[in-house]
C-alpha positions in Angstrom: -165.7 -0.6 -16.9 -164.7 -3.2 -19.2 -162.8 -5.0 -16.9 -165.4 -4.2 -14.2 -168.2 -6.0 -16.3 -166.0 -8.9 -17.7 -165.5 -9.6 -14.2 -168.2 -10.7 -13.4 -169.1 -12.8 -16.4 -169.5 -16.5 -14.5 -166.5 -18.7 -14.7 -168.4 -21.8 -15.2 -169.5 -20.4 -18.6 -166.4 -18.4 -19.8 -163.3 -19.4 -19.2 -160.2 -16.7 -18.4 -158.6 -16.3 -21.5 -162.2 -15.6 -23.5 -163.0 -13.2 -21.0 -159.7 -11.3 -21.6 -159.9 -11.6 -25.4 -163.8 -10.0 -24.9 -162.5 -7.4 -22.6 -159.7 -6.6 -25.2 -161.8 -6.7 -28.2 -164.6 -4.0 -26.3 -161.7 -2.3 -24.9 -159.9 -0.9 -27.8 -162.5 0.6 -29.9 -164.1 1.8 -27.3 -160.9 3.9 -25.8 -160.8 5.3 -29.3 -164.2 6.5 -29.3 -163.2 8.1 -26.4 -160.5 9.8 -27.5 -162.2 11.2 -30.5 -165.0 12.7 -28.1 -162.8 14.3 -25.9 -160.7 15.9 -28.6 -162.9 16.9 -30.8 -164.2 18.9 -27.7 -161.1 20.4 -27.2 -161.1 21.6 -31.2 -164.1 22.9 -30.7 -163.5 25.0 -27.8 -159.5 26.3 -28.4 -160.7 29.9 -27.8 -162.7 29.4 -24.8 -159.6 26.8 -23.5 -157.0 30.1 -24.2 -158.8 31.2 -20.8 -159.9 28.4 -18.9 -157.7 25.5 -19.7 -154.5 27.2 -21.8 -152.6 23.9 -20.3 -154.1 21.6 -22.7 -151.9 20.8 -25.7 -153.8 22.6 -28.6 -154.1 26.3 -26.8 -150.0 25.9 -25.4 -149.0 25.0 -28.7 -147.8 21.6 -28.1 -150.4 19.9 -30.7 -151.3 21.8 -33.9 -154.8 22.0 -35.1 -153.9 20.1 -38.0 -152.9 17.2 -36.1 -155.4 17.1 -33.8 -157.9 17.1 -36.2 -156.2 14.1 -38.0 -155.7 12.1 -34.8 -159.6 12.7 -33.9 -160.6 11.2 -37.2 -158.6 8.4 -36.8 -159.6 7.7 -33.7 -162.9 7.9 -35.1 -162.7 5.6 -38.0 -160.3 2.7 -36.3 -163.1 2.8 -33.6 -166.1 1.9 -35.4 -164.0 -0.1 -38.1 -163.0 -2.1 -35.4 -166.5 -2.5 -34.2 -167.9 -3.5 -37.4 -165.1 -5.8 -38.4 -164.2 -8.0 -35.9 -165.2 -11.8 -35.7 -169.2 -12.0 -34.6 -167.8 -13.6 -31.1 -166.1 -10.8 -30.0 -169.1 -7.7 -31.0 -172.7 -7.6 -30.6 -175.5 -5.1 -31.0 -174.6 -3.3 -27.5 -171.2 -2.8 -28.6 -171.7 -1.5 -31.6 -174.6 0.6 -30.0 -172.0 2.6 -27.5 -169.8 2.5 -30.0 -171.9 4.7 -32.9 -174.1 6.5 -30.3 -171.3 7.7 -27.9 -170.0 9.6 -31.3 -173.0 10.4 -32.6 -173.6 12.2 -29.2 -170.5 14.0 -28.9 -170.3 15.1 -32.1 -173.5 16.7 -31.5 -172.0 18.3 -28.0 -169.2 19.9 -30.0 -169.9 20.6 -33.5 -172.6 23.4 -35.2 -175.4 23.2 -36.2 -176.0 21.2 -32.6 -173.3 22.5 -30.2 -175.6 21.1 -27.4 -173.3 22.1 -24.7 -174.6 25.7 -25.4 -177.4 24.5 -23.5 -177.1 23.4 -20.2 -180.0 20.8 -20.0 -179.2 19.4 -23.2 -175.8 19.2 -22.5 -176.7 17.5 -18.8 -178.6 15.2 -21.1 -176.1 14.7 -23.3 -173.7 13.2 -20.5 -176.3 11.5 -18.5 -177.3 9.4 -21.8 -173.8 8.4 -22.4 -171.9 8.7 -19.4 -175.1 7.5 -17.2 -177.5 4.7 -19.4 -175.5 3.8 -23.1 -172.3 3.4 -21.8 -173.1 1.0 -18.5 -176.1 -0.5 -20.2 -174.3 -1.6 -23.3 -171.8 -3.1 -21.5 -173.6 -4.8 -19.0 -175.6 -6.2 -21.6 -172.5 -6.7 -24.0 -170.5 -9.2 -21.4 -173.7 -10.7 -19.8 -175.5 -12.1 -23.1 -171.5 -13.0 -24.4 -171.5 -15.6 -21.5 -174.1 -17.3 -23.0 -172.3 -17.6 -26.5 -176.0 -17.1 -27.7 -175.9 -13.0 -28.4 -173.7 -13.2 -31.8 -176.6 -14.9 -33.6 -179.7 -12.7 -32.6 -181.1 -10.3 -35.2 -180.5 -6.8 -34.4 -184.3 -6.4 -33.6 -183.9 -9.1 -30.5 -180.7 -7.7 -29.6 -182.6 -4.7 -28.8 -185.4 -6.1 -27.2 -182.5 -7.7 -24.5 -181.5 -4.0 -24.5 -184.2 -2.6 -23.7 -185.5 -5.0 -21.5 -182.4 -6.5 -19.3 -183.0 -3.4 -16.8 -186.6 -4.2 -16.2 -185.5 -7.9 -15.7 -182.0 -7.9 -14.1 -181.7 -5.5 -10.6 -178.0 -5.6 -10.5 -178.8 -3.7 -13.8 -181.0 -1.6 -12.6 -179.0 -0.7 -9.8 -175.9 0.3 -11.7 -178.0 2.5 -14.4 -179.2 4.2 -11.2 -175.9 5.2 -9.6 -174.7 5.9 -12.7 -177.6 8.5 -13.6 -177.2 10.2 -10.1 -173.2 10.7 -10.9 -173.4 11.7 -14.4 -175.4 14.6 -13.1 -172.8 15.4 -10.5 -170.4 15.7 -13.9 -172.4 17.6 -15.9 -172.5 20.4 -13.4 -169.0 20.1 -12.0 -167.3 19.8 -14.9 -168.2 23.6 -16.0 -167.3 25.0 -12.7 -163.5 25.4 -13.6 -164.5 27.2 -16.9 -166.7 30.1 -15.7 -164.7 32.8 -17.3 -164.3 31.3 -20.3 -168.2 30.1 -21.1 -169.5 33.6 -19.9 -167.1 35.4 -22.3 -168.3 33.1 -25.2 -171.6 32.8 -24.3 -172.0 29.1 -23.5 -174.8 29.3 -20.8 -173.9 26.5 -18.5 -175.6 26.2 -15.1 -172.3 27.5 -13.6 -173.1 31.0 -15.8 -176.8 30.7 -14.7 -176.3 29.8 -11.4 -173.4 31.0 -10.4 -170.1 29.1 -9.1 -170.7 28.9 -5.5 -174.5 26.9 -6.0 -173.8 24.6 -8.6 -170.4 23.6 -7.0 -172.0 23.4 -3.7 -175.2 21.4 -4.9 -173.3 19.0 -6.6 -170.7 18.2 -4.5 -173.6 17.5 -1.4 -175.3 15.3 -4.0 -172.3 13.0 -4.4 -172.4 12.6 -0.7 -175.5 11.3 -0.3 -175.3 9.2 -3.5 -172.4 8.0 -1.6 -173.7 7.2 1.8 -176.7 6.2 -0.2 -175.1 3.8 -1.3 -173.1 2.5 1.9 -176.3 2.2 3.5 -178.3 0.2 1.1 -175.5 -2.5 1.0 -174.3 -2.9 4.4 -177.7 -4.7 5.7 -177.4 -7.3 3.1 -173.5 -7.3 3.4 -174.0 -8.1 7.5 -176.5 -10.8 7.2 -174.5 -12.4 4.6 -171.2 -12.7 6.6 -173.5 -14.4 9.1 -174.1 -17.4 6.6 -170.5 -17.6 5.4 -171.8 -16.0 1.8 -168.5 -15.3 0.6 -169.8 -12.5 -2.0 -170.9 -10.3 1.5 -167.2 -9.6 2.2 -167.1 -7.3 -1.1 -170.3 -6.1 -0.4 -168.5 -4.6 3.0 -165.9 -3.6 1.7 -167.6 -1.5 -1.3 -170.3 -0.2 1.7 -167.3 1.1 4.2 -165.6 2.4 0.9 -168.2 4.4 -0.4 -169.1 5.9 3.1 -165.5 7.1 3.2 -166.1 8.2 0.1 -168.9 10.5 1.1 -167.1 11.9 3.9 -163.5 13.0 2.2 -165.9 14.8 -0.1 -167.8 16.5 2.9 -164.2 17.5 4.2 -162.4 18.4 0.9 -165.5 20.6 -0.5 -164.9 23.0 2.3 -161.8 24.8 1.6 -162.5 24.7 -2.2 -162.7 28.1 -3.9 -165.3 27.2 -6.4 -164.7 30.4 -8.7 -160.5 29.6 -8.2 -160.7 25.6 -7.6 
């Protein structure tokens, strides 16, 4: 998403080799945050991974507990020391904001007292926040406000007023948060579908235990098609007319609208012969 964002910074404003050193300097911290959230989830849940996931490195032996647990807190330090100490020109408020709340969050996912994920809306919640609105909006905001080499120098109150604010101002903004939303729901309940067993045996009441396998799986899956086609069809008017007037910009449009169609419809195919309670 880095890359996706840096992209398309204007090159008028921000020449190649800034954008690459921006895209480098969001890039590594943030992959370590990353890494520290998704292993400290799988310390958290070795037990319940003996039976739903016993490939993962921790509950086949490969990685001791130990380790783990040192690489997590690495991972976690490096990432926010990172964050913090690097020159003014390559952070801002928005970077440092995913930075601190994507851990904040999944700590609070993983570990007691929290252990959100017991909870299924929580944990939904917990995902869309991140996965859905901090992660996309702090970027957005991150590489859009960098091209105007004005963000560094705002006060952290300002910085969150652009925040807060770019969505209600900026549609392409507005647009992404959406999509995102939608498919960060479609995570939340897919991702539990493999681990039935597991989260029934240690009582972690996911919509998949709720529900059962067949509805959620079945549910989520027909809600990515439609945010798919959803999406195919709100860009291809726009994309056609543009092509008419020789707007350059239209051809990507096309190609993201026939992509995301197809999209839609390998899902509608693939879903079909899917087991969900042996995917």
């Amino acid at each position: 998403r880095c890359v996706f964002f840096a992209s398309g910074l204007p090159n008028n404003l921000i020449s190649l080799k800034s954008k690459m050193a921006l895209i480098t300097a969001a890039l590594i911290p943030s992959l370590l945050i990353n890494i520290y959230i998704t292993g400290l989830n799988q310390i958290s849940d070795v037990e319940i991974d003996r039976i739903n996931k016993p490939y993962l490195p921790i509950p086949n032996g490969r990685l001791s507990l130990k380790s783990a647990k040192m690489l997590v807190c690495f991972c976690l330090f490096s990432g926010l020391g990172i964050g913090l100490l690097m020159p003014k020109v390559y952070t801002s408020f928005s970077l440092l904001t995913v930075l601190f709340g994507s851990a904040i969050l999944g700590t609070m996912y993983s570990l007691p007292p929290f252990r959100l994920k017991r909870f299924p809306t929580l944990a939904a919640f917990c995902i869309l926040t991140v996965r859905g609105s901090l992660i996309n909006l702090c970027f957005y905001t991150h590489f859009k406000l960098k091209s105007l080499f004005s963000y560094s120098t705002k006060s952290a109150l300002n910085a969150f007023k652009d925040l807060i604010a770019l969505p209600l101002i900026d549609l392409k903004c507005s647009l992404l948060l959406g999509f995102f939303a939608v498919f960060s729901v479609i995570i939340a309940l897919l991702k539990d579908v493999p681990d039935f067993k597991g989260d029934a045996q240690y009582n972690i009441r996911s919509f998949t235990v709720r529900l059962g396998c067949e509805s959620v799986f079945n549910f989520a899956c027909n809600l990515a098609v439609l945010l798919f086609w959803g999406t195919s069809l709100s860009l291809l008017p726009s994309s056609v007319s543009g092509l008419q007037i020789g707007n350059k910009s239209a051809i990507m449009k096309l190609f993201v609208s026939v992509s995301a169609f197809f999209a839609g419809n390998s899902i509608l195919k693939k879903k079909g012969p899917v087991n969900p309670k042996d995917p």
